[in-house]
N, C-alpha and C positions, 0 to 999 in steps of 0.2 A: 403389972396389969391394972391396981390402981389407979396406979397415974393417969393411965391411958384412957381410961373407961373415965377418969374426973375430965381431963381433957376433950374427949369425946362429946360427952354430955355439954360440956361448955360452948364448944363450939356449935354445937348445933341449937343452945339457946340464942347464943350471938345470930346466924343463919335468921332464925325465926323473926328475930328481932328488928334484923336489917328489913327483915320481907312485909313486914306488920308498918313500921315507917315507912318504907316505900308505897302500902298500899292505902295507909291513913294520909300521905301528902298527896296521892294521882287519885285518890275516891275509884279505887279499883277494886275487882274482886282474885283474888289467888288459890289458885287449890291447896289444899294442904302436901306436904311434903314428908316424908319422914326421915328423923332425923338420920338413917342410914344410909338412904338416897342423898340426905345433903353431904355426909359424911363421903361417901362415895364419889361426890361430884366434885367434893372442893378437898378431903385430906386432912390430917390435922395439922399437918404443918402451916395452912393457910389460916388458921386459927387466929394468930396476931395481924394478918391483912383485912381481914373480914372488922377486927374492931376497930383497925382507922379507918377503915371504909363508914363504918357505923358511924362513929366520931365525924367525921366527914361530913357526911350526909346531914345529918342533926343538927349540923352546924350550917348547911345550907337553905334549911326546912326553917329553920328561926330568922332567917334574913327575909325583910319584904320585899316580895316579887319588883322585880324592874322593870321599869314604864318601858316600856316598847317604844318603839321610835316611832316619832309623828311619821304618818306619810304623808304628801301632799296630796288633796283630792284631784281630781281631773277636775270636777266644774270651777273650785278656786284658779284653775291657771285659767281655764277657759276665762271666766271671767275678768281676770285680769288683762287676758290679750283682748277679749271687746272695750275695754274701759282703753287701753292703750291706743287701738284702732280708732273710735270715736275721738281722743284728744288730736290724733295726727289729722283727724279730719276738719276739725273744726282750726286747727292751725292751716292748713291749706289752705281754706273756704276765706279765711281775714287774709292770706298773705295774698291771693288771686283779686280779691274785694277792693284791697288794697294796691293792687296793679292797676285797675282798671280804672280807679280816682288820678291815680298819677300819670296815666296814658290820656285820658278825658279832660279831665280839672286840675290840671295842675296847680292853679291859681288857690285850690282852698287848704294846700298844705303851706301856706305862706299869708293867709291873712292875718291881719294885724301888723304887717313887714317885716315878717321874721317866719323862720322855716320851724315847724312843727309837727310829729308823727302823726299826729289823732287829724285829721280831714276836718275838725269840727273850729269855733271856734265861738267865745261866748263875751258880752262883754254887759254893760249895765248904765243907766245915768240919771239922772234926772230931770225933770220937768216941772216948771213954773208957767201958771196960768193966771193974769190977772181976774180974770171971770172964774173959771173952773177950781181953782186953787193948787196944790201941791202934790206931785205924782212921783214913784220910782217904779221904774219901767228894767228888765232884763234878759235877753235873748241870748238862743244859742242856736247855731245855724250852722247849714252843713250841704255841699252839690245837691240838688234835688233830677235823678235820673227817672224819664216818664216818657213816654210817648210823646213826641209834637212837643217836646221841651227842649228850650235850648240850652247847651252847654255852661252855661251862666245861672241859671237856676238855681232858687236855694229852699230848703226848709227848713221847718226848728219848732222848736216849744220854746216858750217864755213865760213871764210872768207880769205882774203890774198890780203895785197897793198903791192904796187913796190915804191921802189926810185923815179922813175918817175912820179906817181900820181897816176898808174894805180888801177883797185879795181876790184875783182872778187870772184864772191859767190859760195864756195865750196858745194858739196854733201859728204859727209862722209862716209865710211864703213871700217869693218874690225874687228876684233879680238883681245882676250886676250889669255893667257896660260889656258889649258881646267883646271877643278876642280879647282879651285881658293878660293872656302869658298868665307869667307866674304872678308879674305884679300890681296888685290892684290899685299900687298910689295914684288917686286920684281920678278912679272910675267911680261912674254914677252908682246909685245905688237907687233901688225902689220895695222897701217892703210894705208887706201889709199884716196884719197882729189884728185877731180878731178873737173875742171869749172862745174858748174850747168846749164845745158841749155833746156829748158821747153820743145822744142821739139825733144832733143837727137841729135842735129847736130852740136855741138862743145865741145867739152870735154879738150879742152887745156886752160890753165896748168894742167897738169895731173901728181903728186906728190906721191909716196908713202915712208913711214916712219916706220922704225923699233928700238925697243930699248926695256924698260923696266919702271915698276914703280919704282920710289923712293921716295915714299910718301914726300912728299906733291905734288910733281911733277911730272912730265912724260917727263922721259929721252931717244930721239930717237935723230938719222940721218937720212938725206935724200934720204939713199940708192943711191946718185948721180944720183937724177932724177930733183936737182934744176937749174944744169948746160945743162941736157936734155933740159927743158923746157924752157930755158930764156936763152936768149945770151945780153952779157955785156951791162950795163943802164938798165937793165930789161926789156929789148923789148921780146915780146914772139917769140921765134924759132918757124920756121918751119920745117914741118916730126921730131917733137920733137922726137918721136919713133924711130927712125931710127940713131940717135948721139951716140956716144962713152959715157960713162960716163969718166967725167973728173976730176971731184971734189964730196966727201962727204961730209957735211955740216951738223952739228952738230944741234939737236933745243930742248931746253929746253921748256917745257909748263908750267906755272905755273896757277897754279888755280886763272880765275880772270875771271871780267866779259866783255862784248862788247863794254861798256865804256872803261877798262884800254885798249882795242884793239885799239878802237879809238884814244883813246889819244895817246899811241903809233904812228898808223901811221901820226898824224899831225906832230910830232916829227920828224917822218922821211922824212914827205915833205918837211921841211924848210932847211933841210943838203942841 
């Protein structure tokens, strides 16, 4: 009887014990129990299950909780299929853009006499004026599509330093010889390069040049508009429009980019 009544009692501290842990790990509240009801419910024989269970448990309650798994949000997918959408579109828009220069102009994916992806094409040179002095001059040109404009059309930004230090960023326009194909060896050429001014109220040095291709190159003069616009040291004239032409001035471009333009005029700042 003993025994039974030490075992009894044991088991139903174990009971208590298991319930006391379970409700200090879930921050729960439990009715009391007595131990006769727990005896009744579980038996002494379950007396050694009830302490690996305890054991168990104790040993679960001392592990730190495991991260739950990420879910993925709905707005981050959302988001990612508009950023996917927007790329596919802007890939269209240049492969379409780019059909319509190859159907139109086919002639500007080959200047210079050689085939090239980009439509554009840039090249750089220099000019020597006995009166005006020392200039390096650099363009980049590209189909120019406008209304009442013909299929030869070109535009571009450039650039142009002076001996002196000066630097001024050119607007580009002007033309090729009409039907041209692809190859422009040896069609005219006419452009014009005039100051770039944002809101239209200086356009000096205002430059225009005629000549031809010679593959790889682009062979013009200055049509004596470099002596118009610059008087001796390269100081810019004024009422450039209104000068005699004095001098034409020869300007070879060779295909290069806004670096050999740069490096060029440091060259010509140190004379």
């Amino acid at each position: 009887m003993d025994a039974k009544k030490r075992e009894f009692a044991f088991s139903g501290r174990v009971d208590e014990l298991v319930l006391t842990l379970f409700a200090s790990r879930r921050q729960i509240l439990l009715p009391k129990i007595s131990q006769k009801a727990l005896h009744a419910r579980h038996g002494a024989h379950s007396t050694q299950r009830l302490i690996s269970f305890a054991i168990h448990l104790q040993r679960l309650m001392e592990q730190p909780p495991d991260t739950p798994p990420s879910i993925p949000s709905v707005q981050s997918k959302s988001t990612r299929g508009a950023l996917v959408r927007i790329m596919i579109f802007f890939a269209l828009a240049g492969v379409f853009f780019l059909a319509i220069d190859a159907i139109f102009t086919p002639w500007a994916f080959f200047m210079g006499g050689h085939f090239h992806l980009n439509h554009k094409w840039a090249g750089w040179g220099r000019m020597h004026s006995n009166i005006a002095g020392d200039y390096v001059i650099y363009m980049s040109i590209s189909p120019y599509f406008g209304r009442g404009r013909s299929l030869t059309a070109i535009t571009g930004k450039g650039a142009l330093c002076t001996q002196r230090g000066d630097n001024y960023t050119l607007d580009i326009g002007g033309s090729f010889q009409e039907h041209p194909g692809i190859d422009l060896q040896g069609k005219t050429a006419v452009i014009y390069a005039h100051n770039y001014s944002r809101y239209g109220s200086q356009y000096d040095p205002s430059l225009e040049f005629r000549g031809k291709w010679n593959n790889p190159d682009l062979v013009l003069d200055d049509h004596g508009s470099l002596t118009q616009a610059f008087d001796p040291g390269g100081v810019l004239a004024k009422h450039s429009n209104m000068r005699p032409v004095r001098e034409v001035v020869p300007l070879t471009l060779h295909e290069g980019s806004r670096s050999d333009f740069d490096a060029a005029c440091a060259s010509l700042h140190k004379k």
